[in-house]
C-alpha positions as CSV (number, residue, x, y, z in Angstrom):
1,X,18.2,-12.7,-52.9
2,X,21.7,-11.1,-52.2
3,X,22.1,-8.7,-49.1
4,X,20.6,-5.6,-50.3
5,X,23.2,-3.4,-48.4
6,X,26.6,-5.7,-48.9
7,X,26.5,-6.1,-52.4
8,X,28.1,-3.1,-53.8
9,X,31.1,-2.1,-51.5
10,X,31.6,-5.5,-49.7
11,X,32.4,-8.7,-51.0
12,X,32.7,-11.3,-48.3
13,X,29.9,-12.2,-46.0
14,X,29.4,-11.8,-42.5
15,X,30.0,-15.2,-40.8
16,X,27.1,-16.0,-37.9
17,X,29.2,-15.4,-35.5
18,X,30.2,-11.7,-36.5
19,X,26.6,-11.6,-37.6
20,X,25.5,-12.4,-34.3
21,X,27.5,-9.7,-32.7
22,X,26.7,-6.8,-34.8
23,X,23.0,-7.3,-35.3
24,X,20.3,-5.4,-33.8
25,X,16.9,-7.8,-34.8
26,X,16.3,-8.7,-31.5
27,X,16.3,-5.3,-29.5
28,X,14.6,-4.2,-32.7
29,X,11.4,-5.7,-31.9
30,X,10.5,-2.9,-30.0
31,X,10.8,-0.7,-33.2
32,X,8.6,-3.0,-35.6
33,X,5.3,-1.3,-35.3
34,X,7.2,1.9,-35.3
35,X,9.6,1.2,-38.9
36,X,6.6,0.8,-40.6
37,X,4.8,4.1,-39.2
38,X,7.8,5.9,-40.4
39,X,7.7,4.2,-43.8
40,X,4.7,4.7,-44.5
41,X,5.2,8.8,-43.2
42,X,7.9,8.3,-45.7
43,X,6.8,7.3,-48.6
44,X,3.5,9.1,-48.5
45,X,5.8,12.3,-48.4
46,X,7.7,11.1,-51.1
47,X,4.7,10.6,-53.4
48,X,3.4,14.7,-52.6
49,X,7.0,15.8,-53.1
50,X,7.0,14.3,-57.3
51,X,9.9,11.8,-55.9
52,X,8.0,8.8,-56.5
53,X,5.1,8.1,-58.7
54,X,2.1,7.7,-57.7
55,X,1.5,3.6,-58.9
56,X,4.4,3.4,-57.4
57,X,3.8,5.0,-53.9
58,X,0.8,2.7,-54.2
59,X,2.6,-0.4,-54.3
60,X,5.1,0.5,-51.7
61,X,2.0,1.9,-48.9
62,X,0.4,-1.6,-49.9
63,X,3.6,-3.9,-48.9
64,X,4.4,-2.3,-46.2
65,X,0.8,-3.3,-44.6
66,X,1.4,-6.5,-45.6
67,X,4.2,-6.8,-44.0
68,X,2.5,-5.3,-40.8
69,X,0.5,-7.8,-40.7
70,X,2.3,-10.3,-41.4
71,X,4.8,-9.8,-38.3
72,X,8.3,-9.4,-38.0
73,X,8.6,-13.0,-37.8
74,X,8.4,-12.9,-41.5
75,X,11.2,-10.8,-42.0
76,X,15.0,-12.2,-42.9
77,X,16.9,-12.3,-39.5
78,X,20.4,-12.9,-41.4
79,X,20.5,-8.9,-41.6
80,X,21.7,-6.5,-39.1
81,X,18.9,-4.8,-38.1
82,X,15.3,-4.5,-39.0
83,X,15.6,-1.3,-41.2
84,X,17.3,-3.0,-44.2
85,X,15.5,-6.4,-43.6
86,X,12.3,-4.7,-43.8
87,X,13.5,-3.0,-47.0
88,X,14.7,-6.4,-48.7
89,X,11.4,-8.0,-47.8
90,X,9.4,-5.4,-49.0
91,X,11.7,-5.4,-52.4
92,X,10.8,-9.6,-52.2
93,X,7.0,-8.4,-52.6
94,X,7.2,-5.4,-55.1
95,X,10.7,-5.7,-56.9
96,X,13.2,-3.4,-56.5
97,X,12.4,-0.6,-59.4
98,X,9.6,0.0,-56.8
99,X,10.4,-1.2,-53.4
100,X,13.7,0.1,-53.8
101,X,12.5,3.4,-54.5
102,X,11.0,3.8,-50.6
103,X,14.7,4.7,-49.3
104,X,14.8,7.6,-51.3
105,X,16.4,10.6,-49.3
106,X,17.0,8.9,-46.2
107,X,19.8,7.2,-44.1
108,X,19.1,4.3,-41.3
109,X,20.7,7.3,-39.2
110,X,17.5,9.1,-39.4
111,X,15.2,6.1,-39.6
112,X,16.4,4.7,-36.5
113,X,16.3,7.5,-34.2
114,X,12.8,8.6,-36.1
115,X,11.8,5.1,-35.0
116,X,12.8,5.3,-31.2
117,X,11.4,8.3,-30.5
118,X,7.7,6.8,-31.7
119,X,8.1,4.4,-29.3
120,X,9.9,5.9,-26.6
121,X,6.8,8.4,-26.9
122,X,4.2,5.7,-26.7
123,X,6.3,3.9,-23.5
124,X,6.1,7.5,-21.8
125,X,2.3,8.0,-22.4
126,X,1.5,4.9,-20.6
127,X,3.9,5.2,-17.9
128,X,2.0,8.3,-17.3
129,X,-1.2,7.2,-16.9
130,X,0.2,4.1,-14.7
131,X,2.0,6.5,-12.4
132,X,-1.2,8.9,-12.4
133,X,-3.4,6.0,-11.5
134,X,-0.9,4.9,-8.6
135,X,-0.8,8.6,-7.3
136,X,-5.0,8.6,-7.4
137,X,-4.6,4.7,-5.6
138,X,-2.2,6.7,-3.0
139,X,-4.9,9.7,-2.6
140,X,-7.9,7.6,-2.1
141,X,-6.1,5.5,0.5
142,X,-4.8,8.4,2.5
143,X,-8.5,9.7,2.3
144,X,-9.9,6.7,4.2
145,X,-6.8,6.9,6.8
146,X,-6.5,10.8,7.7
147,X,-6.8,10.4,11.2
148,X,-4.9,6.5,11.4
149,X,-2.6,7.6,13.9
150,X,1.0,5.9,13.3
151,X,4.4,6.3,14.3
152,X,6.8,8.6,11.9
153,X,10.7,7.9,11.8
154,X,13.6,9.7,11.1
155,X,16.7,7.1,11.1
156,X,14.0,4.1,11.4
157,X,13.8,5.1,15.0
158,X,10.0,6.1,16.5
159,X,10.1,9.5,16.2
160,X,6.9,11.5,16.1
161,X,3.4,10.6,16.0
162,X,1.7,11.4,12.5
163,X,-1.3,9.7,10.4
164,X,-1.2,6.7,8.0
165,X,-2.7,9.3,5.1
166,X,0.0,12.1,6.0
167,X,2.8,9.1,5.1
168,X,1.1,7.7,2.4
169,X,0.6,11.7,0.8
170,X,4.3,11.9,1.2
171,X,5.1,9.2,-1.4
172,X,2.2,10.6,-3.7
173,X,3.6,14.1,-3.7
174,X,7.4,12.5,-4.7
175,X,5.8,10.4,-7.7
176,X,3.7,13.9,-8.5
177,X,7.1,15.0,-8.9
178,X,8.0,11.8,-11.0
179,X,4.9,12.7,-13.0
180,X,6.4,16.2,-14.1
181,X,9.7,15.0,-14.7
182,X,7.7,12.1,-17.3
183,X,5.9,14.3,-18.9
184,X,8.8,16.8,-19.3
185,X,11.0,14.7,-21.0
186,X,8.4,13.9,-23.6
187,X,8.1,17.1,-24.7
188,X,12.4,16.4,-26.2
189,X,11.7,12.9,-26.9
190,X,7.9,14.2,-29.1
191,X,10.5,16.0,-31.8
192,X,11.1,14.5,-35.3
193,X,14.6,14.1,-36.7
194,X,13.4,12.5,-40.3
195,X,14.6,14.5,-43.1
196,X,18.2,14.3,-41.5
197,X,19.3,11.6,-44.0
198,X,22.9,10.7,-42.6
199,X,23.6,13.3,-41.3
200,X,24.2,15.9,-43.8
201,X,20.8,16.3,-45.0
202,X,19.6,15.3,-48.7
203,X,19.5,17.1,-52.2
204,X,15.8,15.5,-52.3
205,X,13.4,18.5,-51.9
206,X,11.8,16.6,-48.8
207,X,8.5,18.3,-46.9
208,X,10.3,17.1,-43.3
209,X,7.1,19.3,-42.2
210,X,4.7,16.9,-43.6
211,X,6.3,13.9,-42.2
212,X,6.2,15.6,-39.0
213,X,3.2,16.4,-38.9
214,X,2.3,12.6,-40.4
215,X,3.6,11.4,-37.2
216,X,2.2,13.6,-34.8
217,X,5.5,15.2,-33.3
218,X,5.0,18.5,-31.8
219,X,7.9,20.0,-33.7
220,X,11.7,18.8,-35.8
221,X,15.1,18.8,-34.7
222,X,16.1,21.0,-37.0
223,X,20.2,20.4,-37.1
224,X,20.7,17.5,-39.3
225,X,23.9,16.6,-38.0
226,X,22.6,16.6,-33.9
227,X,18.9,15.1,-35.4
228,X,20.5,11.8,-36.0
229,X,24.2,11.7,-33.5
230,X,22.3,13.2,-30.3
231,X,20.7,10.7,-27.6
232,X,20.5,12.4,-24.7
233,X,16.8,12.0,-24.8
234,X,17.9,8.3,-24.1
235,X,20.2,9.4,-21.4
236,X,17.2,12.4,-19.7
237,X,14.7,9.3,-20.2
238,X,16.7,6.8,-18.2
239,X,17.6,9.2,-15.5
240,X,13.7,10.4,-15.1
241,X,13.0,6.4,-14.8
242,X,15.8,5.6,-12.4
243,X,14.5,8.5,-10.2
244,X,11.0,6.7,-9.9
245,X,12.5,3.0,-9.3
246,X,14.2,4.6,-6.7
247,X,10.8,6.6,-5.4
248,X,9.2,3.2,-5.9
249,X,12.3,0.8,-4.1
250,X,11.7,3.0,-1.1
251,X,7.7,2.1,-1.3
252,X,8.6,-1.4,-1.2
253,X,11.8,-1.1,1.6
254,X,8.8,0.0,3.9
255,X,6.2,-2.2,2.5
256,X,9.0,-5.4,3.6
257,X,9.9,-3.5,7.0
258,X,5.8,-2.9,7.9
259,X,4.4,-6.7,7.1
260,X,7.0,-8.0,9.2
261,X,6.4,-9.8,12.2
262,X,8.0,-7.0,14.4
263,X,6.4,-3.8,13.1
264,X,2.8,-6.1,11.8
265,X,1.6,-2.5,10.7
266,X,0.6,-4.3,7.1
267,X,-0.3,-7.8,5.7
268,X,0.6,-7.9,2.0
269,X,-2.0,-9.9,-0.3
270,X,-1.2,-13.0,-0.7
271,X,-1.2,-12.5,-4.6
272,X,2.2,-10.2,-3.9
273,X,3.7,-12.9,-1.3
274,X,5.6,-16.3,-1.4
275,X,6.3,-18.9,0.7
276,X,9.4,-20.3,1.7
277,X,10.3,-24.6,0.3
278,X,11.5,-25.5,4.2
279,X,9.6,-23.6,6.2
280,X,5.7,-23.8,5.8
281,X,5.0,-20.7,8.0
282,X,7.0,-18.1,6.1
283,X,5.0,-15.5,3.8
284,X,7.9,-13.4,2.5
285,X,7.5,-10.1,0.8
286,X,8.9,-11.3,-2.1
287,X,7.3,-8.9,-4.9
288,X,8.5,-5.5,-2.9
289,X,11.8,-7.3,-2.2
290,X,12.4,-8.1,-6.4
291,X,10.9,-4.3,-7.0
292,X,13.9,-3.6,-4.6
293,X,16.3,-5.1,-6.9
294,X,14.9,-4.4,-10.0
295,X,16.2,-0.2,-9.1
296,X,19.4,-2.0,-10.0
297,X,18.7,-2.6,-13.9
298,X,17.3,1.3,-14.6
299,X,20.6,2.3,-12.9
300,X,22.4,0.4,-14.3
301,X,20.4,0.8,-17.6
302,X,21.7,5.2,-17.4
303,X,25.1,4.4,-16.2
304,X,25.3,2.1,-19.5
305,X,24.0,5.0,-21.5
306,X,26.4,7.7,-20.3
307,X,29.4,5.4,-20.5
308,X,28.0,4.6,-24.4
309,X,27.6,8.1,-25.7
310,X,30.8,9.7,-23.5
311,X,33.4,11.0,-25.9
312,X,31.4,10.3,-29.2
313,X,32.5,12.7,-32.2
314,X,30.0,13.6,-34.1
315,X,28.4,12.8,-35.8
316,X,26.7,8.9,-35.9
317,X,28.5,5.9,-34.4
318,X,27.5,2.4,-34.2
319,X,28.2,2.3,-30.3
320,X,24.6,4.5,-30.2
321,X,23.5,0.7,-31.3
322,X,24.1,-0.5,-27.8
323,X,22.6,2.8,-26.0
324,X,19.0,1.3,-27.1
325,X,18.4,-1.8,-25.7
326,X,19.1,0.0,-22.1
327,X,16.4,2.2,-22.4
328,X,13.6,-0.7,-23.4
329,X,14.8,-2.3,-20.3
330,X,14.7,0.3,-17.7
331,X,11.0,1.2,-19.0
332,X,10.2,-2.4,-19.4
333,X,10.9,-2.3,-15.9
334,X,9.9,0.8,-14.5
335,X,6.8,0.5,-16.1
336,X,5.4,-3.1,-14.8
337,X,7.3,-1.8,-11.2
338,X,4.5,1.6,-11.2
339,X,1.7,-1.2,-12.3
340,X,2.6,-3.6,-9.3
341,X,3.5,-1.3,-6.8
342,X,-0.2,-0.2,-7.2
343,X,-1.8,-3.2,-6.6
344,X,0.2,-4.1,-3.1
345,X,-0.9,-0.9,-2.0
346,X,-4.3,-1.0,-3.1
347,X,-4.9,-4.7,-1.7
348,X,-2.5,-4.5,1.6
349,X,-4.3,-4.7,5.0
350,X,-3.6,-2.0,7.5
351,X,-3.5,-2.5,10.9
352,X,-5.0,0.6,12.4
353,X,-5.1,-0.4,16.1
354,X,-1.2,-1.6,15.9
355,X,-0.6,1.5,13.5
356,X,-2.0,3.8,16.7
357,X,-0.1,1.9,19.5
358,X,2.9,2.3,18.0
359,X,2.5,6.0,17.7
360,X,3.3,6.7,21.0
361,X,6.2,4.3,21.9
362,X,9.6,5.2,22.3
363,X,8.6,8.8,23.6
364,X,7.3,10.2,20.2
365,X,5.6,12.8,22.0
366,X,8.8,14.3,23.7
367,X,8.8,17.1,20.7
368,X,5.3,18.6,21.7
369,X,5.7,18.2,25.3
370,X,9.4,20.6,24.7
371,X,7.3,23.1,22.8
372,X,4.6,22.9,25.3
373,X,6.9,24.2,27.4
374,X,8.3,27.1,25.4
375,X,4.7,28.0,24.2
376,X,3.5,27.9,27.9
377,X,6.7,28.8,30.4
378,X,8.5,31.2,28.1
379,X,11.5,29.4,28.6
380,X,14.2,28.7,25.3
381,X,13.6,26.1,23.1
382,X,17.2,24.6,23.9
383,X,16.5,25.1,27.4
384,X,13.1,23.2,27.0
385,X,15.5,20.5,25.0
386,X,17.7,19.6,27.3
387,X,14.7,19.0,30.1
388,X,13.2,17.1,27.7
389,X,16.3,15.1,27.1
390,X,16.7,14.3,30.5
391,X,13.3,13.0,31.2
392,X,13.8,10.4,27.9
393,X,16.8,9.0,30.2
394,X,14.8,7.6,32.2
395,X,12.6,5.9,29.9
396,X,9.8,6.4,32.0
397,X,6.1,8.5,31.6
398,X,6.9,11.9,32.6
399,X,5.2,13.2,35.1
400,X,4.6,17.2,36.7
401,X,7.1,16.1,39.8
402,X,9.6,14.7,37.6
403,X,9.6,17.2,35.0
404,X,9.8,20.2,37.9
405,X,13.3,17.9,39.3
406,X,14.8,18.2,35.9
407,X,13.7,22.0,35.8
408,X,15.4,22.3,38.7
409,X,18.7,20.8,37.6
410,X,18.7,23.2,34.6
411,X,16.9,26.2,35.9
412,X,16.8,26.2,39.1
413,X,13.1,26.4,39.5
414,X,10.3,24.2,38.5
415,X,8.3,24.6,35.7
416,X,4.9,24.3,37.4
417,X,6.2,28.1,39.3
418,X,6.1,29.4,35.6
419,X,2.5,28.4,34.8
420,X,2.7,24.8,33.9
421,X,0.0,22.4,34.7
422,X,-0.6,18.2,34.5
423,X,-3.3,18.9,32.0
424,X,-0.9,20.8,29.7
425,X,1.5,17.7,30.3
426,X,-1.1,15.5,29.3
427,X,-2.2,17.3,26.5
428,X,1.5,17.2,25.6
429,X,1.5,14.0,25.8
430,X,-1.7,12.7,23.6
431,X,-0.8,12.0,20.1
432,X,-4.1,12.5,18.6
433,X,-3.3,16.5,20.1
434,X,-0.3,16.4,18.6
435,X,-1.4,16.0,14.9
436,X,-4.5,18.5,15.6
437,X,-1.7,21.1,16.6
438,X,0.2,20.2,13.0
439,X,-2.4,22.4,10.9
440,X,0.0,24.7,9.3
441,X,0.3,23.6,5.2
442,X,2.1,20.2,5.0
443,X,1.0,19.1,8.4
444,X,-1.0,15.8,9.4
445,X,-3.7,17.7,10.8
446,X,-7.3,16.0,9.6
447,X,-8.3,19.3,8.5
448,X,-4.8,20.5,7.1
449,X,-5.0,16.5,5.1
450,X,-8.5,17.8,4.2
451,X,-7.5,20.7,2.4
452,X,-3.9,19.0,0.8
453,X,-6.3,15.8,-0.5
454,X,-8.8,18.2,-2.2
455,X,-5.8,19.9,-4.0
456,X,-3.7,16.7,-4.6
457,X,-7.3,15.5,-6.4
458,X,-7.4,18.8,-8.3
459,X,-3.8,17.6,-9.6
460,X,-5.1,14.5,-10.8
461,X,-7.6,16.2,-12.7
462,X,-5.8,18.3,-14.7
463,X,-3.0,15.3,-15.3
464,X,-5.8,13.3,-16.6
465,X,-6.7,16.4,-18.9
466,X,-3.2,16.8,-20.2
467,X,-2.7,13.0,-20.9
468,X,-5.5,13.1,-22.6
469,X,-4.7,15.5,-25.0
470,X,-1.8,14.1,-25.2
471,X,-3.0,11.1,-26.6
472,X,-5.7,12.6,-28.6
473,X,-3.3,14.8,-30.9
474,X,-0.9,11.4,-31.7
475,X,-4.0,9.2,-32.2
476,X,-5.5,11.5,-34.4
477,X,-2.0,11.7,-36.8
478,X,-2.1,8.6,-36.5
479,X,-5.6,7.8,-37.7
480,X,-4.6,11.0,-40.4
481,X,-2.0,8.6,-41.7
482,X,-3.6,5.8,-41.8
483,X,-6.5,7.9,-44.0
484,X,-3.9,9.0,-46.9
485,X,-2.3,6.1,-47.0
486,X,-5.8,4.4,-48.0
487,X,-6.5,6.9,-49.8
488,X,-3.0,6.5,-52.3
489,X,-3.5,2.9,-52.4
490,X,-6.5,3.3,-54.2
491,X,-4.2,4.6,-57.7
């Protein structure tokens, strides 16, 4: 059979090579399951609207199962994307007084971007649950470790003491954010554009409510012309994605840094770890390290997309071809990134006791022991700072008769004159008292994790709700569909 879309306007054929560069049938695999979905949408709403007849809808909903099941191996590569192949195969199986009757009132324009939006929506549902189920991995962790005592940093320098669970809580309340910004940007990307034909609309009397509501999308993009020109939901989606790689890159940077052999805080599974072809000894971080790299392609994937759609007139333009394939690549990515970040953390073995003896070198304390000071002496907090400072000089435990000779330096009187005592020092000085004092909200306190835990799990409870009925409303369009289109088969 001739190319169905060539043979009125164009005479000569496309050689492989041009072929080659202008065809879409690879990337398009990720629309398969999708183009027939909307065909079927389609040409059910054709059938209610009088457009077609009713053997004929028959006949067409009947194909286009076939073809489902029959793969998109089956379908004629030589074309330039998967639309029009799918169109000439189903004309191969039905003729073309019927099968070419299933285009009616629509463009590719529409089609396509109808088509990525069905399976952007499905790639955002499951990144959902796979970032909800690393946040619940993160929560349940942190509940076994709330009083691990560890060292915190600030410049990857020992800075103050604070608990395994109270770090760990820190990366769960950025993917929460993550989460949100997910779950926002499926509420754009859950919108139907079909109806939009080209651009311009169509003198068809389409229902683009029906085929909305076929589909399961919470609502249309009503302008024709931005319905099928307009991808920033492409360019919002990559940037939500690159915010998590980066969320996740910094995961695995620590994850690296802690199993090595100087920090020893963590031992990776060996499931997540490689060994080196010289050098027998070596287990190297390999998976966190390759998570660390793979940031790189969803950056990359949004700085593609911006420099694609910059500058486009409206309304469509073939460059938009080349905006897709970025965006089933940075989920691709981000998506088995969530999945395996999950499982280092959930298998890793923590080192409590080195965790805990770590917590207190390089002088952590010297914070508490300044506002011990202040609390207890009334002196300034600057004041307090600079005696403080002095005493870390010397690299040394503090003690009462050294802290009163750097009082004296800066005040001119000790501190023990103003009221303190060694037990305050000590006190001061005890890491475990430090992170008891830490109670206010946001603090590593036990009691103050307590309380943040209990709400973090709240959280997850009502994420799992929403997904959920997230799911439940596109399912049951879905199953909806699936209903009428047995039940106009049957003609």
């Amino acid at each position: 059979m001739s190319n169905i879309l060539r043979r009125g306007r164009l005479e000569a054929a496309q050689d492989e090579e041009i072929l080659h560069y202008t065809s879409s049938m690879e990337a398009d695999r990720w629309i398969f399951n999708a183009d027939i979905v909307v065909d079927l949408a389609h040409t059910v709403m054709l059938r209610e609207q009088g457009i077609i007849k009713e053997e004929d809808c028959s006949k067409i909903l009947s194909g286009l199962l076939k073809i489902r099941e029959e793969g998109m191996e089956k379908l004629d590569f030589s074309y330039e994307d998967i639309h029009i192949s799918l169109e000439s195969r189903l004309i191969d199986m039905v003729g073309e007084d019927v099968g070419g009757r299933m285009h009616s009132g629509r463009s590719r324009n529409d089609e396509v971007a109808t088509c990525i939006r069905l399976t952007l929506r499905e790639e955002l549902l499951g990144l959902l649950e796979e970032i909800f189920a690393l946040r619940k991995t993160l929560v349940s962790l942190a509940e076994k470790h709330s009083e691990t005592l560890m060292p915190g940093f600030t410049h990857l320098q020992h800075a103050q003491p604070t608990t395994l669970a109270h770090h760990l809580c820190a990366h769960e309340s950025a993917l929460g954010r993550d989460f949100d910004r997910v779950q926002d940007a499926f509420s754009r990307v859950n919108l139907c554009p079909l109806g939009a034909a080209a651009f311009a609309s169509t003198g068809f009397n389409l229902n683009r409510k029906r085929t909305q509501e076929l589909l399961g999308f919470e609502g249309l993009l009503e302008n024709s012309m931005d319905a099928v020109s307009s991808r920033d939901f492409l360019i919002e989606c990559a940037s939500v994605f690159s915010n998590l790689m980066i969320n996740l890159s910094r995961m695995a940077e620590e994850l690296v840094i802690w199993s090595s052999s100087e920090f020893n805080f963590i031992e990776l599974d060996d499931m997540y770890a490689s060994t080196s072809s010289i050098m027998p000894q070596k287990k190297n971080p390999d998976t966190a390290e390759l998570m660390r790299g793979k940031t790189g392609v969803s950056v990359g994937a949004l700085m593609s997309l911006l420099t694609i759609c910059k500058g486009l007139p409206l309304s469509y333009n073939r460059d938009l071809q080349e905006a897709t394939p970025n965006i089933w690549r940075s989920v691709e990515t981000v998506r088995a990134s969530v999945r395996v970040v999950k499982g280092m953390v959930k298998t890793m073995k923590v080192h409590p006791d080195v965790l805990a003896a770590e917590s207190i070198t390089g002088f952590t304390t010297a914070t508490e022991l300044a506002d011990t000071f202040v609390r207890e002496t009334g002196i300034p907090f600057r004041t307090a700072h600079q005696i403080v400072g002095m005493l870390a000089k010397e690299r040394e435990k503090p003690t009462m008769e050294k802290i009163d000779s750097a009082a004296e330096v800066v005040l001119g009187e000790s501190l023990s004159s103003k009221g303190l005592t060694e037990n305050m020092v000590r006190e001061a000085l005890n890491p475990e008292s430090n992170i008891k004092r830490r109670k206010i909200p946001g603090g590593p306190a036990p009691e103050e994790m307590k309380n943040y835990l209990l709400k973090r799990k709240t959280e997850l409870e009502l994420n799992a709700q929403e997904i959920a009925t997230l799911k439940d409303i596109i399912d049951s369009a879905f199953e909806n569909l699936l209903s009428v289109v047995e039940e106009y088969r049957k003609i």
